[in-house]
C-alpha positions as CSV (number, residue, x, y, z in Angstrom):
1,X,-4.2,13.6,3.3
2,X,-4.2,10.9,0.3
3,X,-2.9,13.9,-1.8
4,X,0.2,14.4,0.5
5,X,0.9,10.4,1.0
6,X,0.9,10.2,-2.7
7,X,3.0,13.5,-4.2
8,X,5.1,14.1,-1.1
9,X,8.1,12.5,-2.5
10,X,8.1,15.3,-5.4
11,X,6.8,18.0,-3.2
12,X,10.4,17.6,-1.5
13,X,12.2,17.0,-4.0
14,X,10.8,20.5,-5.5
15,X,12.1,21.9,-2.9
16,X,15.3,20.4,-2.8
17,X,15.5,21.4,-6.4
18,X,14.5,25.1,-5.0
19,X,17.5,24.9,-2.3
20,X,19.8,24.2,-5.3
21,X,18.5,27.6,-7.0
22,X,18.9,29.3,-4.3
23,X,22.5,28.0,-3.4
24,X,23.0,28.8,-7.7
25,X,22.0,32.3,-7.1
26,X,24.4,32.9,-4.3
27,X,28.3,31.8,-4.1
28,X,28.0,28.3,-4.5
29,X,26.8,28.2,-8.3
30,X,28.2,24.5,-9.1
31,X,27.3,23.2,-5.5
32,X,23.5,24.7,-6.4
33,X,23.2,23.4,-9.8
34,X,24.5,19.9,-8.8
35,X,21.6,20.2,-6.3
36,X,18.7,21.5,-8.5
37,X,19.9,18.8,-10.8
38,X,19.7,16.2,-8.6
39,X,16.1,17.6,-6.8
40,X,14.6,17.7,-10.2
41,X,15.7,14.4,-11.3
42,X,14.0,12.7,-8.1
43,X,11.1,14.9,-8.8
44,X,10.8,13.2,-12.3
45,X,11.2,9.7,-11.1
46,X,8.8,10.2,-8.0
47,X,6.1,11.7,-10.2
48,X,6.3,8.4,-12.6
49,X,6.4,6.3,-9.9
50,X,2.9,8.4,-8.5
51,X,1.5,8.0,-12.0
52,X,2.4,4.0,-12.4
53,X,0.9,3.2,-8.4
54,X,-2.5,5.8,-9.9
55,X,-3.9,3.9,-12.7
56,X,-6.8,3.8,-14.0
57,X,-9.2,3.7,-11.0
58,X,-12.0,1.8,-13.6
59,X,-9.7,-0.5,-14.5
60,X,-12.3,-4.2,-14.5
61,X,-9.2,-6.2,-14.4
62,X,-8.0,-5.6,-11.0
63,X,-11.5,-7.2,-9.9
64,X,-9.8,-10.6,-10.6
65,X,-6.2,-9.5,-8.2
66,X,-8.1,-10.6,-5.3
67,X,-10.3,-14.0,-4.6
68,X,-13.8,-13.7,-4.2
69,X,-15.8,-14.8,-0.7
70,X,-17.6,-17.5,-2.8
71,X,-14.1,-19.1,-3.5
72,X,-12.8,-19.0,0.5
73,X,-13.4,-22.3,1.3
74,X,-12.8,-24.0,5.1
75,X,-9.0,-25.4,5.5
76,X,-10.3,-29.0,6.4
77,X,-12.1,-30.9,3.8
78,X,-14.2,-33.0,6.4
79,X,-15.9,-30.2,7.6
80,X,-19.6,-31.1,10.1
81,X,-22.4,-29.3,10.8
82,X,-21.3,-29.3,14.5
83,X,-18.4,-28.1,14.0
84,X,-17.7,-23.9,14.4
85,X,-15.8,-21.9,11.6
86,X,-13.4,-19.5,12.4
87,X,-13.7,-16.7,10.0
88,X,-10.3,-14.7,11.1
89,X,-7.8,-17.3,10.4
90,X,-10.4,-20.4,8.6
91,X,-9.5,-22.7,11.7
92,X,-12.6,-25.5,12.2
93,X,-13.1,-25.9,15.8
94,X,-15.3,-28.2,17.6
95,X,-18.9,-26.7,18.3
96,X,-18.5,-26.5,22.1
97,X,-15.7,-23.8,22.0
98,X,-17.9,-20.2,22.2
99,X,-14.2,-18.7,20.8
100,X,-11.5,-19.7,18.2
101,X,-8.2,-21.4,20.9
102,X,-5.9,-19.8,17.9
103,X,-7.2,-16.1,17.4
104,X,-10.3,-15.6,20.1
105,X,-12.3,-14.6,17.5
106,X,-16.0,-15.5,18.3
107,X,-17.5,-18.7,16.4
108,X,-20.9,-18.9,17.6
């Protein structure tokens, strides 16, 4: 399914190139060849654009793109034992509540 998400954009414009072969073969030789043109030049640029989004799956630098759970800290800075932590949307709420009011998350 990843494989289809990923190439479908040149797997139609193949065969949009194709269509313009088969319209080049027939009567319409400029219509087709405008076509086949076109579908192969999308197929190009849709294959690049597959190749830049790919990478290099072992690449150690895209470890630092997102933050770390050590570094999510609460919103408020005065934050009390008593005091619940929503982790959904990092809301404190006092210790009585047995849900976030904001999300309904559970905080106990």
């Amino acid at each position: 399914m990843k494989f289809f998400r990923q190439w479908g954009g040149v797997i139609a414009s193949l065969i949009l190139a194709g269509c313009g072969w088969l319209f080049s073969i027939g009567d319409w030789h400029l219509f087709g060849l405008m076509l086949m043109g076109v579908g192969l030049a999308f197929a190009a640029w849709q294959a690049w654009q597959v190749k830049k989004d790919i990478g290099d799956p072992y690449d150690l630098n895209k470890l630092w793109d997102s933050p770390l759970p050590e570094d999510i800290q609460p919103e408020a800075a005065d934050y009390e034992p008593d005091q619940a932590y929503c982790h959904r949307c990092n809301h404190i709420v006092p210790a009585e509540f047995a849900r976030c009011p904001d999300c309904g998350e559970r905080v106990r």
